[in-house]
N, C-alpha and C positions, 0 to 999 in steps of 0.2 A: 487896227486891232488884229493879233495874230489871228489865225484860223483853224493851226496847227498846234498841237503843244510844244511849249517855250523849252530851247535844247541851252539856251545863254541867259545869263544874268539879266544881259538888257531886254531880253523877250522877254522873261520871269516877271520881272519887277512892271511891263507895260503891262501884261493880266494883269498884276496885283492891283496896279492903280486904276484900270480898268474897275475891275471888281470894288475897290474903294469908292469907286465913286457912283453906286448904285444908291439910292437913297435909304437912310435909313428906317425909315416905316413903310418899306416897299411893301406891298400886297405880294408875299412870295406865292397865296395860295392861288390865286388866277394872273401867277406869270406870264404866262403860254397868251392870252385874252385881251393880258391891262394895256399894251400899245401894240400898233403897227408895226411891221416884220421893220420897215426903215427908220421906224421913230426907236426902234429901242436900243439902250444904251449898250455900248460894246461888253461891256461883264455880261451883261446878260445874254448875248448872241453865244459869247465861251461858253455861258453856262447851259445852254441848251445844247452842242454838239458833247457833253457828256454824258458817256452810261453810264449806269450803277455801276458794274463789276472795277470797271477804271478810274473813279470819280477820287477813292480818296488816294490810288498813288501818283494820279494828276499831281491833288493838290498837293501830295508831300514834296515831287518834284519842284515844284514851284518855288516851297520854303526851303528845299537841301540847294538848291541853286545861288538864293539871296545867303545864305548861313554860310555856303564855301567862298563866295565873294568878301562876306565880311571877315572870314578866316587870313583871306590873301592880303587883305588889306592891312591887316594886324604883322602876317610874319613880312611882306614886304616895307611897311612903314613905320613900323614900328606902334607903340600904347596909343590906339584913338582918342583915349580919356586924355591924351594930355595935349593934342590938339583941336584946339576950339574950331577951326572952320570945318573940321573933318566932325567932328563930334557934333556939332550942328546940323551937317546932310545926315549923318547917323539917327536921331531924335529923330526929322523928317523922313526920314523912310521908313524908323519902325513905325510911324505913326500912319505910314500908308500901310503898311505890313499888317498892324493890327485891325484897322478898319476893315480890308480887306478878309481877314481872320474873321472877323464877328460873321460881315455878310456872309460869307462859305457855309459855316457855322449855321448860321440861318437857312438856307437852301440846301443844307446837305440835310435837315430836321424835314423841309417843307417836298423836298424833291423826291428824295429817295428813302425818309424814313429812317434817320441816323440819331441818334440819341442827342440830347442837346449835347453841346461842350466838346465830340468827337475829335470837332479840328482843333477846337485851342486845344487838346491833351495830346496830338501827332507830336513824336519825337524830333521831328525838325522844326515843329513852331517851340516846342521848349526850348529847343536849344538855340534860336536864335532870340528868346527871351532872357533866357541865359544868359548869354554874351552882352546882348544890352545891358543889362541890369549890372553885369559886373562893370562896364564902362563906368553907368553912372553912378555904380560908387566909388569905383576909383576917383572920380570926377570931386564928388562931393566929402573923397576922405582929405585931397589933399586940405592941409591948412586946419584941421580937425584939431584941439587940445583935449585929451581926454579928461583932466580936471581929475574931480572925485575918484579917489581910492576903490569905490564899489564900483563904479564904473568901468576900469579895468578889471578886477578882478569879474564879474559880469562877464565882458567882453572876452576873457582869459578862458573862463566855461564854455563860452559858446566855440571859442578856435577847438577848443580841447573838446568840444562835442560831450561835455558831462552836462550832466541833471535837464536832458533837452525836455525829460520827460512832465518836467514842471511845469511848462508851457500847455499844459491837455490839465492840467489838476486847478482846485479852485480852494482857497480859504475854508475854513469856520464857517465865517460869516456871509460864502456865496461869491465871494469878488476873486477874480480872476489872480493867479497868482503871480504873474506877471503884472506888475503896474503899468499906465499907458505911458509914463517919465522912461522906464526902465526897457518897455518895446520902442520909443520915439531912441534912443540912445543906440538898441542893437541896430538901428538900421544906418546910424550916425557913424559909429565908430567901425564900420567894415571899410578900414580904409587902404588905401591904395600898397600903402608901403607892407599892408599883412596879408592883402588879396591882392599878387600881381602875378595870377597865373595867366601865362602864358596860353591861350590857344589856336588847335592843331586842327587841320578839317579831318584827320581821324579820332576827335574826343571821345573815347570809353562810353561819357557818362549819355551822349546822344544815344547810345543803343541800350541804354538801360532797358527801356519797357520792353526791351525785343527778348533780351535775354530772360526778364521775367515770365514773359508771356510763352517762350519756351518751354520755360522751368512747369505753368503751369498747365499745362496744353499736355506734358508729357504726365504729370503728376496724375493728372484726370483720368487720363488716357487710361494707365494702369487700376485705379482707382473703379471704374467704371465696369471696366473689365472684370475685376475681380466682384463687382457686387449684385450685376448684374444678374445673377443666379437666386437673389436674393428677393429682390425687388416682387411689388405685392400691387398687383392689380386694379387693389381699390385706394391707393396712397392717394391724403386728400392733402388740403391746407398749405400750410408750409412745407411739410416736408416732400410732397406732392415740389412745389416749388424748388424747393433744394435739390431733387433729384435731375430735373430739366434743368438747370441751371449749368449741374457739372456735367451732363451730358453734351451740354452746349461750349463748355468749357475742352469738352474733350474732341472738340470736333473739327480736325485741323484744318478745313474751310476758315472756319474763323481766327486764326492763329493773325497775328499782326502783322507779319511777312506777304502775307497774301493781302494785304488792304482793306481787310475786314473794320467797318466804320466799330463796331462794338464784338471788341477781341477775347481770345482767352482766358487773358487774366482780367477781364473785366466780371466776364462770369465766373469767374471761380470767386470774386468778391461776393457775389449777388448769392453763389452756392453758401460761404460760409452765413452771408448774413440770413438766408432764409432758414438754412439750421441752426443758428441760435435760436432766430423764432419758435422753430419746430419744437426744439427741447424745453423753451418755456411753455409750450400750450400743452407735450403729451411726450413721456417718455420711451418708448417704443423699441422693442427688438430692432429695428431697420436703422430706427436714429442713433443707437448706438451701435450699429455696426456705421454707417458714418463716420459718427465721431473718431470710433479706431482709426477708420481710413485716414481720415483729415490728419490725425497727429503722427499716424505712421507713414507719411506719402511719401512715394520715393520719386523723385524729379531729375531732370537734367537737361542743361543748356549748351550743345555743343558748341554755339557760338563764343560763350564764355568761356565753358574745358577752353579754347583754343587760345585764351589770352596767356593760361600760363606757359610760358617754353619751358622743355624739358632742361633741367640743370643738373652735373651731376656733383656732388659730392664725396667726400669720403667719409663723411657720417653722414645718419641722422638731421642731426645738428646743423654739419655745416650744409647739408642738402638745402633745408628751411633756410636759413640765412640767406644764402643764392637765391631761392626762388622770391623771399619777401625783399630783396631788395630792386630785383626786377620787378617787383610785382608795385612797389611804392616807387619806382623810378618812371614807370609806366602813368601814372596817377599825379606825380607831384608836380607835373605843368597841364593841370584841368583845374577843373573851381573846386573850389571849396563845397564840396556834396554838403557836410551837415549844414552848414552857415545858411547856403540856398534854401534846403529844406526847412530850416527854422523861420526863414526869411516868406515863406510860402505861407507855412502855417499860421505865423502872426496878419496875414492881410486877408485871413479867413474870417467871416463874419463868426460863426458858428464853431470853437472848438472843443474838444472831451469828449468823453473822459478816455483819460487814459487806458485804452486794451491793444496790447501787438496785436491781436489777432485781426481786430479790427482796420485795424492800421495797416491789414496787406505784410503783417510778418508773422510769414507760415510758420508753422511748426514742419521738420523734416526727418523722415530717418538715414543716420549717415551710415552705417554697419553693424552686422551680428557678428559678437564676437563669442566664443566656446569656453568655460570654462568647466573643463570634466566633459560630461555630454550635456550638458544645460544652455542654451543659446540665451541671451543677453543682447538684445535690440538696445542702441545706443541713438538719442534722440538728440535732435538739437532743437530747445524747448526754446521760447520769451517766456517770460513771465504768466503763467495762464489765469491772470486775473483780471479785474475789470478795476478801476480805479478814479473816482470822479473828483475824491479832495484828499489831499496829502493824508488824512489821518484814516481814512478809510479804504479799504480794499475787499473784494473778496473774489470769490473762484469762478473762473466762467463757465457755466452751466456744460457748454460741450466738454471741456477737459472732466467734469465730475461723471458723466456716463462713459468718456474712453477710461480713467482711474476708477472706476466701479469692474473694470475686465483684467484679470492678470496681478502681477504683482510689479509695484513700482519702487523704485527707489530715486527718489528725488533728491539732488546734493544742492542748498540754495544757497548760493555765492554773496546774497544781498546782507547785507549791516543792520543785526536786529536791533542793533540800537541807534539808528541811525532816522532822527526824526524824516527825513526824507523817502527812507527803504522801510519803515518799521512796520507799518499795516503790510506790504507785500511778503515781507518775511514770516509776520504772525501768520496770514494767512495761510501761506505753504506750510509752515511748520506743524499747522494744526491737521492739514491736509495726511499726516505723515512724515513731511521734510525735514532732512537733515540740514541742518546748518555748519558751514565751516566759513570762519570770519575772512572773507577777501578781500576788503574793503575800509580795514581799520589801522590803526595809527601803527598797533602790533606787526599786522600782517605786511605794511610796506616798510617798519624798522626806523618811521621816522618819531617826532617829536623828540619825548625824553627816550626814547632805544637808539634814536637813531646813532650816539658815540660813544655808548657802553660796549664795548667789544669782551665781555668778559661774557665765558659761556655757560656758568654755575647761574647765574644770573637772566640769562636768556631764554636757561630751561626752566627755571623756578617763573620766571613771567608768561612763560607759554603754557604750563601746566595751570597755573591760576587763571587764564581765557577758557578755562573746559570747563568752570565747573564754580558754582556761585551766583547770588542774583544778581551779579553784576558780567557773565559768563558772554563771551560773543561769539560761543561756539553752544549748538544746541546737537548734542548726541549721547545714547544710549548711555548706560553708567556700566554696561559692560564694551563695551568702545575706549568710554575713560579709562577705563583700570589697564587696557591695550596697550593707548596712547603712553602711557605712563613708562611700559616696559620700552616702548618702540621708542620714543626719545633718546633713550640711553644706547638703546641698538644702533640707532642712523650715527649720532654722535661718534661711537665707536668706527662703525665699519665706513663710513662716508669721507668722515672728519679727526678721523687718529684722535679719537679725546683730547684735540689741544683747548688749551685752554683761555685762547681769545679765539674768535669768529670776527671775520670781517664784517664788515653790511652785504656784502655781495654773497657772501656765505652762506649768513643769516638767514636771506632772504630764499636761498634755495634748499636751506634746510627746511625753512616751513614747507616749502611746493613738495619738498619729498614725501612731509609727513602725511601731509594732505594727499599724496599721490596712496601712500599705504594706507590712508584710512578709509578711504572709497574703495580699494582692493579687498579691505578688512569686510566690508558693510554688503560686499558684493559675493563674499566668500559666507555671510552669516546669513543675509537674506533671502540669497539666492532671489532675484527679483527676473522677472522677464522684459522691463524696461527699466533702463537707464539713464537719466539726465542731470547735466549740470543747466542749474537755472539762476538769471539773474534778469533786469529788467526787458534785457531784447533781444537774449541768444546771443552774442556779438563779443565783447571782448572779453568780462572776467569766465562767462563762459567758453566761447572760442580757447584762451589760455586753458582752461581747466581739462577740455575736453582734448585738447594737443597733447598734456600731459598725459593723461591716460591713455590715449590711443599708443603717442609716443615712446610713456614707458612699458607699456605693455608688450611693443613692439621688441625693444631693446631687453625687457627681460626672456625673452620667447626667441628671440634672434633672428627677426620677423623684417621684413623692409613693408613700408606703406606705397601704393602705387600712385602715380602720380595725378590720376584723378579720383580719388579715394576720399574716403571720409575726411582725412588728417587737413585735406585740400580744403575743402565744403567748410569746412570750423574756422580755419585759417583766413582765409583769403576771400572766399564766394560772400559768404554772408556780411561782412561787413559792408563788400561792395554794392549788394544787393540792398542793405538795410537801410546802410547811413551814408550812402558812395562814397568810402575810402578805405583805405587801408583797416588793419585791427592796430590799436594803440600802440607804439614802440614801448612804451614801458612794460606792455604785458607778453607782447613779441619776447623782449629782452629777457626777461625773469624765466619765462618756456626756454629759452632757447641756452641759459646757464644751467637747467635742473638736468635738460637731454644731456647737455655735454658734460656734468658731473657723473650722469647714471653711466656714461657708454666708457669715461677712464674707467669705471670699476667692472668692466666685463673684461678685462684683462687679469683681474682679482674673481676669477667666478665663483672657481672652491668654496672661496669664503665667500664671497656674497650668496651662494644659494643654500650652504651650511646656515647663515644667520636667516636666511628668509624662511627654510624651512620650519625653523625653532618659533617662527611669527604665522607661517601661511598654512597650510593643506596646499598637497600637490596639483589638487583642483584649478587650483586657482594661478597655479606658474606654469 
């Protein structure tokens, strides 16, 4: 048994087995007593020559050891899953690996006072859970017939990472929405030939928690800072709770980097949940300065800034394009983020209801933007509701005391008629929300639009979505009569009044209108926050929020820097939320409206003659 800490594989894995083979109803709490210095077994002689302050980047050594091994073992031999004697030693050492895991786990609780669960959540035991788990579906996809029609289609959702949010919601009648046929199948049909990513011993998604824990270690920081001055002597209860919570959040001892067993972004969970408490028990000047804080946090991960390389462009446009395809070329030989995380979720005893906030997906602010002298804080919101069964939703008590301060303007991306999005929509709507339909048959030009290329027709079916009870756009009746003019406008100045439109066209004439109706609402309301919202912050928001930064950019003749909001909407938060890229079809659709807007800056005369006949200079 080493004595030393393991610097090699083969020393790594003698601890682990060591450690594995401690009993498992040891008495950890009279360790030190229960045998003679010669009688006790080798795990435990290792486990005594540890300190606290060292104890857990021991242990992560130990797993980053075993993880690059199995890395090697992959790029030099190629898919483990598809050799049985190899994949056989594989099974037998995760299974030394995890036993190993639990006792740590156990001793890191009894020894030093670590929270249960510490070690199995180290970003080296995930990811060499990770890598297991994706063997043994490869393993178990080949040979797989997917059968039933729902079955693919299912299976087609879960690649495409749509409606994950169903999996947190429950029936009518109480029963889970997901059937146990329909969970026993997602974990059937992840199979080899749809999951054969390739992995690298520098995986992205291994330093996920680091970059989170970053993000919120810096958020606190600031956060604390600024409230500091506030705070009240006799703060009891919860909110008493809440306040030590992000202080402890903010204290970069505990940051994950330094081997903190219970890290930053642990406490910033424990802050937000003790302030939901606070604001159900007593609504309070302090708890709503809070709240602000929580939905305005400004964060940052420079381990993450550093994944994007600087690319340069000669728009806009084609800037984005460079950077998202490095940024999906980077991503597109690691696993499959949502699939894992879905695959996590389902072997949870306990899941719901649906709330991001809950769920560890913060709300952020990405920049103030000027229009006139009026600043406009631009937010990147989820959804701020709570949601326990598909037909019901409502608003999470924290966002209703930060939307009690200031003036908001909420744009909600979600399908009010969409049995799936409809309480979420209502909800916002009622809150104030504007709706603009991003999500419907119209807005992506398929079903019966999608090979009518005639433009009389386009406009006459777009004007009928604003306005009736059957409307999938919910706004002002002074907006409509807008909309009405501005139609004819874009058509003119964008699209020479011809008289077919493409689909490709189409499609970016809606993103224009939608770009000048949020300009319009932004110009009427004058609001001091601004958010595009749909269920996670992530893609139709991400898109939405590109668009406006972007053309706001290009009509102001502005460049965005390259770690700047436009970044944060784009790129950060998906990887953050659901680890991957933002959807190529909503990439694609941003990234045809930039390079429509930026031909017509060679036309400015007239483009800013027609905008001014639509806008106030305020607002250009």
């Amino acid at each position: 048994m080493l004595l030393h800490d393991p610097r090699t594989f083969s020393e790594a894995f003698e601890t682990l087995t060591a450690l594995a083979d401690i009993e498992e109803k040891f008495d950890w709490g009279n360790y030190l007593a229960s045998q003679k210095e010669e009688e006790k077994p080798p795990g435990l002689i290792w486990l005594q020559l540890q300190l606290p302050d060292h104890f857990s980047t021991n242990v992560r050594r130990l797993f980053a050891l075993v993880l690059h091994q199995f890395y090697e073992l992959e790029r030099t031999q190629g898919s483990l899953a598809e050799r049985k004697e190899t994949l056989h030693q594989l099974k037998a050492m995760m299974g030394t690996v995890g036993e190993a895991a639990v006792r740590l786990d156990r001793a890191a609780s009894f020894l030093f006072g670590f929270p249960e669960r510490t070690i199995l959540a180290l970003p080296e035991y995930r990811g060499l859970c990770r890598f297991y788990r994706s063997c043994l579906m490869r393993e178990a996809g080949r040979g797989i017939v997917l059968g039933e029609p729902s079955l693919v289609r299912d299976f087609l959702k879960v690649e495409q990472d749509l409606d994950y949010e169903l999996a947190y919601l429950k029936r009518d009648n109480g029963s889970s929405f997901l059937s146990d046929h329909l969970r026993q199948n997602i974990f059937l049909i992840a199979d080899f030939e749809l999951y054969n990513a390739q992995y690298t011993a520098d995986d992205p998604l291994v330093h996920l928690q680091v970059w989170v824990d970053e993000w919120r270690w810096s958020a606190a920081k600031r956060m604390v800072e600024e409230l500091a001055p506030l705070v009240q002597k006799n703060l009891t209860g919860y909110l008493r709770s809440a306040w030590i919570a992000l202080e402890m959040a903010a204290n970069p001892e505990n940051c994950l980097l330094n081997g903190h067993p219970k890290a930053c972004l642990h406490y910033f969970e424990d802050f937000v949940r003790y302030l939901r408490a606070a604001v159900y028990e007593e609504r309070t000047d302090f708890a709503q300065a809070l709240c602000i804080a929580l939905y305005t946090a400004k964060g940052e991960s420079p381990s993450l800034n550093s994944l994007l390389k600087t690319t340069e462009g000669e728009t806009l446009a084609a800037h984005l394009r460079l950077e998202y395809g490095a940024f999906r070329q980077l991503l597109e030989h690691h696993p499959h983020g949502p699939l894992f995380k879905l695959l996590d979720l389902l072997r949870q005893e306990k899941v719901g209801p649906f709330s991001p906030l809950l769920l560890g997906n913060m709300p952020q602010e990405l920049n103030c933007s000027y229009f006139g002298d009026d600043e406009v804080h631009l937010l990147r919101l989820p959804s701020p509701t709570i949601q326990e069964m598909v037909e019901v939703a409502h608003i999470d008590p924290t966002y209703w005391l930060f939307h009690a301060q200031g003036r908001h303007l909420l744009i909600n991306l979600q399908d009010r008629q969409s049995w799936s999005e409809e309480a979420r929509a209502l909800a916002l709507e009622e809150l104030g929300a504007y709706t603009l339909a991003s999500n419907t048959d119209f807005y992506h030009q398929r079903a019966l639009h999608e090979y009518n290329n005639d433009a009389k027709q386009f406009l006459d079916h777009f004007f009928e979505q604003l306005q009736g009870t059957h409307a999938t756009y919910h706004l002002p009746g002074s907006i409509v009569d807008f909309v009405e003019d501005l139609l004819g406008e874009v058509h003119e100045v964008f699209f020479e009044r011809r008289r077919e439109l493409s689909l490709v066209e189409r499609r970016a004439f809606i993103d224009l209108v939608h770009f000048f109706i949020v300009l319009k609402l932004v110009e009427v309301d004058s609001p001091d926050y601004l958010a595009f919202v749909d269920k996670d912050g992530v893609d139709r928001a991400g898109a939405a929020t590109g668009a406006f930064l972007g053309g706001l950019a290009i009509l102001r003749g502005e460049m965005i820097g390259n770690e700047g909001a436009l970044h944060k909407a784009l790129f950060f938060a998906p990887l953050l939320v659901r680890e991957r890229v933002l959807l190529e079809d909503r990439m694609e659709r941003l990234l045809a409206l930039l390079t429509l807007m930026e031909e017509k800056v060679s036309q400015r005369h007239l483009f800013k003659e027609t905008l001014r006949s639509l806008f106030s200079d305020r607002v250009l």
